[in-house]
C-alpha positions in Angstrom: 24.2 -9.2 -23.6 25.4 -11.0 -20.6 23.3 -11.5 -17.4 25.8 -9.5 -15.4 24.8 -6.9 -17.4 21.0 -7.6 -17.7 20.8 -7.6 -13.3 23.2 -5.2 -12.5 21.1 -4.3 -9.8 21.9 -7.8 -8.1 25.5 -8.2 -9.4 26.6 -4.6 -8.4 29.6 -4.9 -5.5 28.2 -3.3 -2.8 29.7 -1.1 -0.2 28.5 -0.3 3.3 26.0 2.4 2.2 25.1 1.3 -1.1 23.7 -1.7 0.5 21.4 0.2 2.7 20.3 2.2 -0.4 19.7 -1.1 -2.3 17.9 -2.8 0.7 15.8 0.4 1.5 13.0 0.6 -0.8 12.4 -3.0 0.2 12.1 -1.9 3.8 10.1 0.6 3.2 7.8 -1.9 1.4 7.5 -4.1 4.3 7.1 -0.9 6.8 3.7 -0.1 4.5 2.8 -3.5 4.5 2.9 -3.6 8.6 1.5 0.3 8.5 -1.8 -1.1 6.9 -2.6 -3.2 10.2 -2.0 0.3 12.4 -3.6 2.5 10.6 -6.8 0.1 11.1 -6.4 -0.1 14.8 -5.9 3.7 15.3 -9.2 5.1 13.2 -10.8 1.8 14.7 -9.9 3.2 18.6 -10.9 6.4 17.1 -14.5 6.1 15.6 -15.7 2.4 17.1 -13.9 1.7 20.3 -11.0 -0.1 22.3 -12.9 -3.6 22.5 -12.9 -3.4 18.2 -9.1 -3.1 18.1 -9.2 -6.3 19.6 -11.5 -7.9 17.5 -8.6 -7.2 14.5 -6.1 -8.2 16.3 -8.1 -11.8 16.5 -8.5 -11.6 13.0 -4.7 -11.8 12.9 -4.0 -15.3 12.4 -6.3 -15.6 9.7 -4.4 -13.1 7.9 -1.0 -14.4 9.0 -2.2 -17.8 6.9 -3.2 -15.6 3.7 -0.2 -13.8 3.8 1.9 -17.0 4.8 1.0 -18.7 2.0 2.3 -15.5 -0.1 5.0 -14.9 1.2 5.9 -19.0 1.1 5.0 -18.6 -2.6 6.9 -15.1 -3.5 10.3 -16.1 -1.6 10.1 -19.5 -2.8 9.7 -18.5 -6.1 12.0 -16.1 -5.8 15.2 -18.0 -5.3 14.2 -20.3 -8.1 13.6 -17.2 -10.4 16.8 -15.6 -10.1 19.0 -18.6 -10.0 17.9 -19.5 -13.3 18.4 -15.9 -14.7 21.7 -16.2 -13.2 22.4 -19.1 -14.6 20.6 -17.6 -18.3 17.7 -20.0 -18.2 15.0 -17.0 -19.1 11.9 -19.2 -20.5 12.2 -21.5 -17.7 12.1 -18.4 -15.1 8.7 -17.4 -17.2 7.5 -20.7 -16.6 8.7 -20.7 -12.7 6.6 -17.6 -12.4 3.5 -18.1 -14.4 3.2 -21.5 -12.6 3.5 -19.6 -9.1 0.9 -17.3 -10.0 -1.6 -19.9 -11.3 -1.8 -22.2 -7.8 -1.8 -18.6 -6.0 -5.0 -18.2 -7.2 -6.4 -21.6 -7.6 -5.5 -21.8 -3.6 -6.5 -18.5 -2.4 -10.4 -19.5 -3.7 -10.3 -23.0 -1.8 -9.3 -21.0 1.1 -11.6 -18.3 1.1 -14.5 -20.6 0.7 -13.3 -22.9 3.8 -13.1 -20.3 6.3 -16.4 -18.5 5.4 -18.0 -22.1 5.4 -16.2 -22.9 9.1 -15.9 -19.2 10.1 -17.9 -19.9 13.7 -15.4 -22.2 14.9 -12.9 -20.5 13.4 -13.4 -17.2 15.4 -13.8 -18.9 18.9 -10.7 -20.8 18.4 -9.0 -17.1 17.5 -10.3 -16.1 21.0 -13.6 -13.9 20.4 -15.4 -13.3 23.2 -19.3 -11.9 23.9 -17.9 -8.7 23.8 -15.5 -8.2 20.9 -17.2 -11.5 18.4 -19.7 -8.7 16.7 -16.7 -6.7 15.4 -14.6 -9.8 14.4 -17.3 -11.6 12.7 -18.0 -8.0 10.1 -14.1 -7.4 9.4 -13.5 -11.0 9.3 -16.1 -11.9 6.1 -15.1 -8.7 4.4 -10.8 -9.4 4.7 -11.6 -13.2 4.1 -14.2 -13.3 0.7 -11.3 -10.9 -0.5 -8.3 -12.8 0.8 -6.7 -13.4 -2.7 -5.7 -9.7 -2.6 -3.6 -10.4 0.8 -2.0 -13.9 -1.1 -1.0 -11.8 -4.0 0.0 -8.7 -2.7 2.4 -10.8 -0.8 3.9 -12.9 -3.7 4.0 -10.3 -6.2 5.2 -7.7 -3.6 8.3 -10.1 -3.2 8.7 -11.2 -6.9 9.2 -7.9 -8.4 11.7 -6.7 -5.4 13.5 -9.7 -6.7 14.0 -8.5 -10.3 15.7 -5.3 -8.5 12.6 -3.3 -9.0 12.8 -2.6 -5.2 12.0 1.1 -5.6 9.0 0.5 -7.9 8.0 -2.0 -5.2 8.2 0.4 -2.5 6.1 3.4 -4.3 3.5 1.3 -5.2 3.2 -0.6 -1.3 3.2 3.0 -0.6 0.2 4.3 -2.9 -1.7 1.6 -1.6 -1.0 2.5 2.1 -1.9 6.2 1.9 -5.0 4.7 0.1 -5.8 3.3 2.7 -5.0 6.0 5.3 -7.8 8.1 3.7 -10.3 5.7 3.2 -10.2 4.4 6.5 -11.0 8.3 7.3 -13.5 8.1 4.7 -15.6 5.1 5.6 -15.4 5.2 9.2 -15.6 8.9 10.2 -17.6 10.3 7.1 -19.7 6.9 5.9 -20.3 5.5 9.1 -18.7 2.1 8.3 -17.5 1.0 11.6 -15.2 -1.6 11.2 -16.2 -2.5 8.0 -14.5 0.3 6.4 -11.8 -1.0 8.0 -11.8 -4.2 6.2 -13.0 -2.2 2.8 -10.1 0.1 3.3 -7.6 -2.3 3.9 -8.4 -4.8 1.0 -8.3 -1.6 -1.6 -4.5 -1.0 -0.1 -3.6 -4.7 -1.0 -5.2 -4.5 -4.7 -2.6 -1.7 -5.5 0.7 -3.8 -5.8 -1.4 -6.8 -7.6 -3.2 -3.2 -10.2 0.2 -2.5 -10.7 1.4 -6.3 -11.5 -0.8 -6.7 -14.0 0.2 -3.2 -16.4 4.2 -4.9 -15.1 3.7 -8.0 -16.6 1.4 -8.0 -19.2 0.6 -4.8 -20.8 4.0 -3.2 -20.4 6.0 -6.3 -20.4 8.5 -4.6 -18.9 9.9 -7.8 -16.7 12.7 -10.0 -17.8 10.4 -12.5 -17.4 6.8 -12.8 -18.9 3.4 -14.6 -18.5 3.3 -17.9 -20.1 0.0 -20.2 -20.7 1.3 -23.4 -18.5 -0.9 -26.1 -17.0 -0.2 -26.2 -13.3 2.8 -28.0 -12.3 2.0 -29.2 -8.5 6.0 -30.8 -8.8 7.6 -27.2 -9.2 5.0 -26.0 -6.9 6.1 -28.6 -4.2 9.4 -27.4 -4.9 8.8 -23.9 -4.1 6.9 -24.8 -1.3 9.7 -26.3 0.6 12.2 -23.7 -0.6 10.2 -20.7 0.8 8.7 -23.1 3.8 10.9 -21.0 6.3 9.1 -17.9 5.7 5.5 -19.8 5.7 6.5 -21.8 8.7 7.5 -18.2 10.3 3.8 -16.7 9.6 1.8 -20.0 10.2 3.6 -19.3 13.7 2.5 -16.7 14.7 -1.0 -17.3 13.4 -0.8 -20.3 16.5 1.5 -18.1 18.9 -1.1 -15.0 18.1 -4.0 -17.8 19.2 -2.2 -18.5 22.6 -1.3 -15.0 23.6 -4.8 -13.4 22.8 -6.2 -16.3 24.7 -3.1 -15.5 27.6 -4.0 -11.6 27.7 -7.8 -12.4 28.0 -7.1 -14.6 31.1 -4.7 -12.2 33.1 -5.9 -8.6 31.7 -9.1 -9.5 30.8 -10.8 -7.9 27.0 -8.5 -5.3 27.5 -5.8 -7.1 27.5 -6.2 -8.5 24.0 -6.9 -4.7 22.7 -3.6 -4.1 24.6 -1.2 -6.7 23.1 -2.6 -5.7 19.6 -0.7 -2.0 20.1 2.1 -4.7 21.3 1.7 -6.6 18.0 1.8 -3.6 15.8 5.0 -2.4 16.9 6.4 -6.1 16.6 5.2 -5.8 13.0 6.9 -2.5 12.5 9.8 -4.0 14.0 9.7 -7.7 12.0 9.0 -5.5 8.7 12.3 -4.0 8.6 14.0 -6.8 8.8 11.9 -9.1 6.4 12.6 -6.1 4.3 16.1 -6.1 4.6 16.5 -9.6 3.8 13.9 -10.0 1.4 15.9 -7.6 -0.4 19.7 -9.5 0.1 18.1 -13.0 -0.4 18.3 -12.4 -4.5 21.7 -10.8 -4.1 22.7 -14.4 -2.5 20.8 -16.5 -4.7 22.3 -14.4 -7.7 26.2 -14.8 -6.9 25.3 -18.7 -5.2 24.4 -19.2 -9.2 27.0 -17.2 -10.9 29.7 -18.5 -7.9 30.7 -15.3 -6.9 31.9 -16.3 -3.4 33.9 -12.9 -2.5 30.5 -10.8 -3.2 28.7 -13.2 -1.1 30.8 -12.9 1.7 31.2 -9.0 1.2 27.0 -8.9 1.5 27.6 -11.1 4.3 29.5 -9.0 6.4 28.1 -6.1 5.5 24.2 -7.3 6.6 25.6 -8.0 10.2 26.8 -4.6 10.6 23.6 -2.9 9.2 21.4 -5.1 11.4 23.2 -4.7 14.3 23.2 -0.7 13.8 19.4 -0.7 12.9 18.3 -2.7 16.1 20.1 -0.4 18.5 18.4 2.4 16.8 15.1 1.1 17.3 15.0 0.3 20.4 16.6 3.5 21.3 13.9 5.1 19.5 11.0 3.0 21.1 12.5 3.7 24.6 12.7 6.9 24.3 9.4 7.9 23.1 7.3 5.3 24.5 4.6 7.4 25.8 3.8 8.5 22.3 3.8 5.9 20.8 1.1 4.5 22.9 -1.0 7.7 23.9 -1.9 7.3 20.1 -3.9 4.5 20.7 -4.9 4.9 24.5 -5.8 7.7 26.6 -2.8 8.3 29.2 -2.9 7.2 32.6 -6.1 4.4 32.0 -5.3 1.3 32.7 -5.3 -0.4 29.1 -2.9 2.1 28.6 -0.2 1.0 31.4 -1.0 -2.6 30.4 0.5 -1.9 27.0 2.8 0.4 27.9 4.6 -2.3 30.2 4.4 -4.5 27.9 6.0 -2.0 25.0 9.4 -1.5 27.1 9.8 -5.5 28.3 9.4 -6.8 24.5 11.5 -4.5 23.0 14.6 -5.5 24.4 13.8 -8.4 21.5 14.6 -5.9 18.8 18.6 -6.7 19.7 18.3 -10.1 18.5 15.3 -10.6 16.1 16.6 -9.2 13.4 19.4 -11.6 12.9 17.4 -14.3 13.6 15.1 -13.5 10.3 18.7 -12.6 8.0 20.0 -15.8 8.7 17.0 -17.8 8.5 16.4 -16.3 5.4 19.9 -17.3 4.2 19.4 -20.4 3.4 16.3 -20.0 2.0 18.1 -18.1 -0.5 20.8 -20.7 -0.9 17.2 -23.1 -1.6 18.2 -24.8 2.0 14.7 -25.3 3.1 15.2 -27.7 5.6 17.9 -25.5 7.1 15.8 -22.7 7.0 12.5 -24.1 7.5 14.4 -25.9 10.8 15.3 -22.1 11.8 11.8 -21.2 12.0 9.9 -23.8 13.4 12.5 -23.7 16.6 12.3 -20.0 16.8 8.2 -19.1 16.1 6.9 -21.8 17.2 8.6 -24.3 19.5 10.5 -22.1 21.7 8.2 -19.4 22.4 5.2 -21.7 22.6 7.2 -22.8 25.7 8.3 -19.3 26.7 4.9 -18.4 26.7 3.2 -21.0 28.9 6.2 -21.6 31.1 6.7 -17.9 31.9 3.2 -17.0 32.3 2.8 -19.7 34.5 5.9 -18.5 36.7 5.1 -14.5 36.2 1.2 -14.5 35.3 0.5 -11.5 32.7 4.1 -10.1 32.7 5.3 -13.7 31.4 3.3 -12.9 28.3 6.0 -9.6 27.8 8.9 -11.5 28.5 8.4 -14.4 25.9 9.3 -12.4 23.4 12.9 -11.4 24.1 13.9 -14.9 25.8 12.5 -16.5 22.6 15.0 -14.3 20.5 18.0 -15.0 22.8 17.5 -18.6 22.5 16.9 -18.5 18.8 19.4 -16.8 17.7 22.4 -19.1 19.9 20.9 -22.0 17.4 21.0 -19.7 14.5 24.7 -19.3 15.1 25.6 -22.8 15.3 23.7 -23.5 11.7 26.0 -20.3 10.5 29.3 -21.8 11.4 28.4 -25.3 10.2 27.6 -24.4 6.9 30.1 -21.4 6.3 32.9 -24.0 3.8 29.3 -25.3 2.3 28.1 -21.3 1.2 31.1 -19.6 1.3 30.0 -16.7 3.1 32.4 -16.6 6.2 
């Protein structure tokens, strides 16, 4: 049988809205991989107290590096992986895989054991304070001695999206995250865990996709692809490194942008503040989740056709991702204007003053949402055409560099409101250099 017909799934012509079905399970993934941070911080507000949502939301760069590192691996991986199945090279696919999943591991332990060693220095330079370092310091030992869960989660979540198993992805990110709805209720409310439970709660969510993984791959052998017995090839690995480097670079900056602004919201709001931007942070995961979603889930359509040289396809997916983005992101922010109050009288108690804080901040970083989402498609792009310096490049400028300067320059010039505005200037600017790449590699990619 031909590969066409082995990934129909990925070589299927696509129409407006059987893309959105195609891409939607993979959304949905990402949305239950963001929901697992919220549900935290509202039982946390709930049964411990405002100053412990900030103490997760300093933990967040930690996990941005665990789940960098993934996500680097999976995407990576990924494009490498279904090229060669494109181009019918099955074995070496097994071998591509099984060799991603070995240094996954080997790295997640080295990791784990540096930042419990280091973890003192590690939470002041997050920003803990005398007030919030108690709660960090409990949910930060727990989510780190268990931070292979997080790495794997994050590969495998992307890895099996990529063999068009987006739906079976998407049920089983969603078991995990209702697993951890009702623990968190458990161990906080009912056990008296604190923040702890938090962390306990939120590690048994990850274990589901990797549970899952290991009945996919090697008892049911149901993947295209299988487990192979390799020694640990750090050339393949370097490889898919720089391939998924983009979507690591992206992570590792916010883990550093995450650093500056808790430090920022301390200095103009006070502890507060930091509790504040996290209900900022959650909706800008809810927000970057759909769209890492929705290209995680084109990326393997690109990297399919960019192997088997279907260039009309490509530029048919092409087309067809701007108009969906661009439809989603007015709906969004539609949605998050209009029920703004809502969403944050979940976490805060109306009319307080953490709760204006945030809620100010809510409707000035939204505007973002217009122009974020294409800057994560395109960037993502070239990943899938293996352009990791392209795409790599992308991110750097746009997570780090740029809104690094946003940041302190506008906080500077507007104190605490300059921390809200970064956001949307950082997009604006981003995505005007994301458009130049587009249009000088469109005769290169053939997707224009």
């Amino acid at each position: 049988m031909n590969n066409i017909n082995e990934d129909k799934e990925l070589s299927q012509k696509f129409n407006f809205f059987s893309l959105m079905k195609f891409v939607f399970p993979s959304i949905f993934t990402f949305v239950f991989i963001a929901f697992y941070q919220t549900v935290d911080g509202f039982f946390i507000e709930k049964y411990v107290g405002e100053l412990a949502i900030g103490a997760v939301n300093l933990y967040m760069p930690i996990l941005y590096l665990f789940i960098a590192i993934g996500v680097m691996l999976g995407t990576g991986a990924n494009a490498i992986i279904v090229k060669k199945i494109g181009e019918g090279k099955t074995d070496e696919a097994s071998r591509s895989f099984s060799n991603t999943i070995l240094f996954s591991i080997i790295l997640s332990v080295i990791l784990t054991i540096l930042c419990l060693v280091f973890q003192e220095p590690i939470m002041h330079i997050c920003g803990a304070t005398s007030g919030n370092i108690g709660y960090l310091q409990e949910y930060y030992v727990i989510m780190t001695s268990f931070s292979i869960t997080i790495m794997l989660q994050s590969s495998l979540g992307i890895l099996i999206i990529g063999e068009g198993k987006s739906v079976t992805a998407a049920l089983v990110i969603m078991i995990g995250g209702v697993l951890n709805c009702v623990l968190d209720y458990v161990f906080m409310k009912h056990l008296n865990l604190g923040i702890k439970g938090a962390a306990i709660a939120t590690v048994i969510g990850y274990s589901s996709t990797i549970i899952f993984a290991f009945f996919y791959y090697i008892i049911a052998k149901r993947s295209k692809y299988t487990i192979k017995f390799t020694k640990l090839n750090l050339r393949e690995i370097g490889v898919i490194s720089f391939n998924g480097s983009s979507d690591m670079i992206s992570n590792l900056a916010g883990a550093v942008t995450t650093m500056i602004m808790n430090h920022l919201a301390g200095k103009y709001y006070g502890e507060i503040g930091v509790s504040s931007l996290s209900i900022v942070f959650y909706l800008q995961f809810f927000i970057e989740a759909i769209y890492m979603g929705f290209t995680s889930a084109v990326e393997p359509v690109f990297s399919y056709h960019y192997g088997s040289g279907n260039i009309n396809e490509r530029k048919k997916v092409f087309k067809l991702s701007n108009i969906w983005i661009l439809l989603i992101s007015i709906l969004i922010m539609t949605i998050v204007f209009i029920f703004n109050d809502q969403i944050v009288s979940i976490f805060f108690k109306k009319g307080t003053e953490i709760y204006n804080i945030t809620k100010l901040g809510l409707n000035i970083s939204i505007l973002a949402t217009l122009f974020c989402g294409y800057n994560t498609f395109y960037s993502g792009l070239f990943t899938a055409f293996s352009n990791g310096i392209v795409s790599g490049f992308l991110s750097v400028v746009r997570s780090l560099v740029i809104l690094v300067i946003c940041l302190f320059t506008l906080s500077y010039i507007f104190k605490g409101i300059g921390l809200w505005i970064s956001w949307p200037i950082t997009e604006v600017l981003s995505m005007i250099i994301c458009i130049i790449f587009i249009i000088k590699y469109k005769n290169k990619y053939n997707y224009l």
